[in-house]
Structures are given as C-alpha cells and as structure tokens.
SEKOL-433626 format. One record per residue (C-alpha): x, y, z; residue in one letter. Coordinates in steps of 0.1 Angstrom, whole numbers, plus 5000, padded with zeros to 4 digits. Layout:
! residues N
XYZA;...
//
This chain:
! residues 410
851051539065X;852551239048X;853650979075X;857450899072X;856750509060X;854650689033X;855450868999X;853751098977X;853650938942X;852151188909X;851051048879X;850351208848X;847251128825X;844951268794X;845651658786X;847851718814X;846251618845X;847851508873X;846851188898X;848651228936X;848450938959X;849750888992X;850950488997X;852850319027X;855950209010X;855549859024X;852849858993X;854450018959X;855349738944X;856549948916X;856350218894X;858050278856X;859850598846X;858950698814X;861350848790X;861151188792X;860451438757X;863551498742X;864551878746X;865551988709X;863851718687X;864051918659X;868351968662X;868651588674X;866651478640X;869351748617X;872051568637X;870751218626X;869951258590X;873651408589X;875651118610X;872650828604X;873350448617X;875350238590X;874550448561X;875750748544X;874051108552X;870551128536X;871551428511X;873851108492X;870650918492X;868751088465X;869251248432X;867951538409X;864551428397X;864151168418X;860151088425X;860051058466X;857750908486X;857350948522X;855750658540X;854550848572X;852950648600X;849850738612X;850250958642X;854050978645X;854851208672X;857451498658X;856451428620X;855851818614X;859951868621X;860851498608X;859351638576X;860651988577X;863951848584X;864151588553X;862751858530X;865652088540X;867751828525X;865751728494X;866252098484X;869652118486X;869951818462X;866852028441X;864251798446X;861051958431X;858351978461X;856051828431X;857951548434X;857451448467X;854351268480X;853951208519X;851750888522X;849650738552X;848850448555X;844150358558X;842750248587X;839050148595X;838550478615X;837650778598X;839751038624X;841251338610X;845051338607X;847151648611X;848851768583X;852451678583X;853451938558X;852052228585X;855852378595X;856752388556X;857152698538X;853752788518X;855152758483X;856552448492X;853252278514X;850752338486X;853452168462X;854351918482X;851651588476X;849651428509X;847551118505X;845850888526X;846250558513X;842950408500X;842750068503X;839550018486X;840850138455X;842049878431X;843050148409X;845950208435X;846849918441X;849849738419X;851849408427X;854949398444X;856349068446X;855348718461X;857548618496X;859248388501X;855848208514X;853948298481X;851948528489X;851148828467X;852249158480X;850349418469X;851149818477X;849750148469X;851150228432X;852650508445X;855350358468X;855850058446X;856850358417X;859150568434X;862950598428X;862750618470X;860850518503X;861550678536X;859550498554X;859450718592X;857450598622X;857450548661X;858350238681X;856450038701X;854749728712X;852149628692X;849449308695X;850149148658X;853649258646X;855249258687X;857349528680X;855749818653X;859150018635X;859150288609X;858849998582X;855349908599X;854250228577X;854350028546X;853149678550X;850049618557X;848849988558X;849850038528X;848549738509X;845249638496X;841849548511X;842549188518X;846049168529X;844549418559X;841749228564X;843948938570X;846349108588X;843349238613X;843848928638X;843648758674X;845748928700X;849048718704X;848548788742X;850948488747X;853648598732X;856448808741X;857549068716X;860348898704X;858948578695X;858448528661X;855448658644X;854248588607X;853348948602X;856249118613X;857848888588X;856048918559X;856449368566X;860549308569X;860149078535X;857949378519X;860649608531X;863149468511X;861649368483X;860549718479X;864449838485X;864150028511X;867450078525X;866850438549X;864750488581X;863450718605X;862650548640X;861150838663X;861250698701X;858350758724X;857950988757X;855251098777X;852951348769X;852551208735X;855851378725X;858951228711X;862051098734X;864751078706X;864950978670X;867250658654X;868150778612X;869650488595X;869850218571X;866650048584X;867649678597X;870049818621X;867950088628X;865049898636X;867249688659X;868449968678X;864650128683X;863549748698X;866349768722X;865350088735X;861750028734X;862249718758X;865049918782X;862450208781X;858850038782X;859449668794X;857749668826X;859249378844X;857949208874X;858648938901X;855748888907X;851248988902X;850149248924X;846749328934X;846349658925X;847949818891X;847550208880X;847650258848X;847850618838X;847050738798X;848351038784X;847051178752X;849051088725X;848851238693X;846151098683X;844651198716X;843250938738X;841350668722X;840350288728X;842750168708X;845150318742X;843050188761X;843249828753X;846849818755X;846849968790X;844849658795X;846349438786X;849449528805X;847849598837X;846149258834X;849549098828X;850249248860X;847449228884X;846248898905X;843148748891X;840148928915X;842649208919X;841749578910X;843049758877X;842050148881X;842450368842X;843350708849X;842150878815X;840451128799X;838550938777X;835551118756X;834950888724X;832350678725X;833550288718X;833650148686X;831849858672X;833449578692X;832749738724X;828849678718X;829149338723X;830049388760X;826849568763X;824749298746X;826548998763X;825548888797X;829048898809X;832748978794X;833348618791X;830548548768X;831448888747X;834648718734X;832848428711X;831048658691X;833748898691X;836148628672X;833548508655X;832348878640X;836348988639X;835249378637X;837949598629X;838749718663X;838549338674X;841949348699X;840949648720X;837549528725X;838649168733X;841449328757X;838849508774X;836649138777X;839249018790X;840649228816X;836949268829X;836948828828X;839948838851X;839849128882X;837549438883X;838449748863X;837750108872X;837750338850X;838450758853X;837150938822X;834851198801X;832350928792X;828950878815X;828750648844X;826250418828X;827850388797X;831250278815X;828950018832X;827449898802X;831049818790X;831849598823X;834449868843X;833350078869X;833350428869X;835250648895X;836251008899X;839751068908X;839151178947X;837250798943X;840350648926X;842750818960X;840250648983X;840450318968X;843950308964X;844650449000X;842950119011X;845149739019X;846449568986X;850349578969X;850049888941X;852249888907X;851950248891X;852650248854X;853050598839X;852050648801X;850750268803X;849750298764X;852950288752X;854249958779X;854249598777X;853949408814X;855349038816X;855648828849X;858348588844X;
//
C-alpha cells in the first residue's frame, strides 16, 4: 500500500515498457508531460496542406509537369501518411509519379530506413523515385550559391534541379543547429562531403536553443537561396509517434514548430536535483546512442554534481566508434581530449556520455551486457534495482521521453 504522503509515478521507456516508482512527495521535484500522439494524424495532415500557415493550399503550389523533389528527414515520425497525403494532391494537379523523387538526406551510419512510399498505391510506389543522398559522390553534387559569408553551398543535383522542394521533417532540439525544422532536411544532409564534415562539431552545451548558431544560419540562407517557400513541420509525442503537424510557408512555419517545441519539451527548473530519471522510448529509429546522448545531456543539466542520473532504456546496439574511447581511457575525463582531437562522426553522443559520467554517476537499464556498460563508465541496473535506488533519500525529477527534451537551470 502506497502511504498517503506518497504517489505512484509510471514511466514509459524502449518498446513499451513501463517503470512504476513509489516516492514521498516531499521528493518529486518534478516530472514533464509529454505531448501525447495525436489521434487522426493522417486527417490533421489533409486539413493542413488544405488551410496551411501564410500560404495558399499546396494543390496551387505546383503545376503539370513539374519535376518534385521531396526532402524527407531521416526518421520523421508519420512520413508514410505525410507522403500519401501530398501525393493525393500532386495527382489531382497530374503530377507523373515519375516525376517525383523522395530524397534523404546521408549520414555516417549505415541503418536501414523505412520506406516512405510503403502506404502508396503499387503502380504509383514503384514509379515514384527514393534516394539516399550520397555524399561521397561528386557526380551528385552541383553548386548552389555562396552566403552571404562566402561560402560555397553545394546540394545534391537533384534538389538544386527541381521546379519544387518540400522539404518535411520533425522538430526538436538539436546540439549544432539548437532547434532542427523541416528545412534541417536540406542543409547539411543534403550537401557534399565537406560541408558535413564541417558541420560535424563540438556540442554547443552552453548554449540555449535560441542563441545564435552559425549552422542554423547558413541552413535558413540555403533554404532560400534554394526557394523554398512550403513546409511540413511534424511535432513530436511519445512513443515515437507524431503529436501534430505545422503545413506552411516555411519561416513562419518554422517559427510556430520552435514555440511548441519549447512549451512542449523545455524542461524548466529552479533549481539541480540529485536524482533525475530519464526515461527513452523508441523512436522511429528505435533506440540508439544518438538518444542516448541527449538524454544526457539533459539529465546532466539537471542533476547536482555527485548526484545520480538512472537511463531507463532498452538499448541493444553496441556503441559506435566514439564510445571506444571511454573503454581505452582511464577515466571519462581523459576520454574527452582524444575524442576532440579524433572528432569521429558520432563525436557529440560519445562526449555527452564523457561528460555526464565526469560529473555524477550514471546507471544505466538496457539490452546490452553488464560489463560492457561498465566498460563505458555507467553502471548497470535492472529495473527492480532502478525502484530500490530511487526508493532511497535524494530530490527525484522524472523526465518522460527524455530524447526528445532540453533541461536548463536558470
């Protein structure tokens, strides 16, 4: 039986599962409340693309004949309906399926992606063109612009061609660009080797989203050098599901996705606690360290150095070349200069991981072996483990879907 100064608080993690703890209320410091999935995505996207933010319906958008390009973010929760959705639309204006080319953007890891064209008709998903973008290939490459900064923007031939870009994507916080928007699908994922490589940089862990950032900067410049005047924002809930969808001309879009992200995933506090829960639900791109280092990072915004940050996941892959330096390094601390110094592509989880180990102990619920948790600098727990440390002394934030948050302690 709960005890009357107690409650009962549930969170949800990986594939479903389900965390319950029971805490004196004198200790919740807190707890978020994720947005929840939205109930008819597929009706609420038809409703935007018809009435869209500052811009006419999509159907006056394009023409007959018109070459289309689709700049799809990587695993964009509700693309198979965004995509169904638009199509319906390009038909009626007898677009040819031929003429249409959904594009993603590379990335260093070689996961599968889903395809985005599964809910089409046949006829029309075997017509219908879907490319990873290859940023290796110089052959796809072609030059844009310079910004205003003079630097040369290069894009994938294909985008830079078309008569239109929909660029569609989710929200959400992101280490290099503070806020990531549907015109994050472009620039840099869709340019060439070396704008990604710089773009691949240090964790602006100072920073608020808001401030400034070069990055974000040199992706809204892209955006409208390119013309792109129409986006699809798609707003993130639990369960790696979508909570809504913004259709619009893309600036005020974009604007109106941030504000939401920040009333919906700002975790505000007064103050650090010594204990924070964060919870990670699969997305859809499942669970993965890249997840995992922003749950970090978050949780150690939160907690009191020497404090406690406890991972409820369902982590199974095995970490990625920046994690091996934690396992050859005597200590977190010394994994961070060779990490900078080596810059691997998955650089910012691996240094958020360095980091939050530096600062307070983490403990970590997963698939993956107990010594290979150890060997990364967290310790592992099961989740009856996780109950009994939490039931013990110490103030307790609970964060919910902590992969899609940002924490900040005024």
């Amino acid at each position: 039986m709960v005890a009357p100064h107690a409650t009962t608080q549930c969170l949800r993690y990986g594939d479903g599962q389900q965390f319950e703890i029971d805490l004196d209320l004198s200790r919740l410091a807190g707890r978020n409340r994720p947005p929840e999935p939205a109930a008819d995505f597929a009706s609420e996207v038809r409703r935007q693309l018809a009435a869209p933010l500052d811009f006419p319906p999509l159907e006056l958008a394009v023409v007959t004949g018109d070459r289309v390009v689709i700049a799809l973010d990587r695993h964009t929760p509700g693309a198979a309906e965004i995509i169904t959705a638009v199509w319906s639309i390009f038909a009626r204006r007898s677009i040819k399926p031929a003429d249409v080319t959904i594009l993603q953007p590379a990335s260093w890891k070689l996961d599968q992606l889903p395809d985005p064209r599964v809910a089409l008709p046949k006829s029309v998903r075997e017509a219908m063109h879907w490319t990873i973008h290859d940023a290796t290939d110089k052959k796809r490459e072609r030059f844009l612009a310079n910004s205003a900064n003079g630097e040369r923007i290069y894009l994938d031939r294909e985008v830079v061609d078309a008569d239109f870009v929909l660029p569609i994507g989710a929200v959400g916080f992101d280490p290099l660009l503070g806020f990531r928007s549907a015109g994050s699908a472009i620039f840099p994922g869709l340019s060439n080797i070396d704008s990604m490589a710089k773009a691949r940089g240090q964790d602006h862990s100072e920073l608020r989203p808001e401030d400034d950032r070069p990055l974000r900067q040199l992706q809204d410049e892209g955006a409208w050098l390119l013309g792109v005047q129409f986006g699809i924002q798609v707003l993130p809930g639990v369960a790696g599901q979508p909570a809504g969808v913004i259709a619009g001309a893309l600036e005020p879009t974009t604007t109106a996705a941030r504000d939401w992200l920040k009333q919906n995933w700002f975790v505000e506090q007064p103050q650090r606690c010594e204990i924070v829960v964060a919870a990670v639900d699969a997305d859809a791109a499942g669970t993965n360290w890249d997840q995992i280092g922003v749950a970090l990072q978050t949780a150690r915004n939160l907690v009191q150095r020497g404090g406690k940050i406890v991972l409820l996941t369902n982590l199974s892959a095995e970490p990625t070349e920046g994690f091996r330096y934690l396992q050859q390094c005597g200590s977190p601390r010394e994994a961070l200069k060779p990490l900078r110094l080596e810059s691997p592509p998955d650089l910012i989880p691996a240094s958020r991981l360095a980091s939050a180990a530096d600062w307070t102990t983490v403990y970590l619920v997963s698939g993956l072996s107990s010594d290979l948790v150890e060997s990364l600098c967290m310790t592992p727990l099961a989740p009856a483990e996780a109950a009994k440390l939490l039931g013990r002394s110490g103030s307790c934030l609970l964060l919910e879907s902590a992969q899609h948050t940002f924490g900040y302690v005024p």
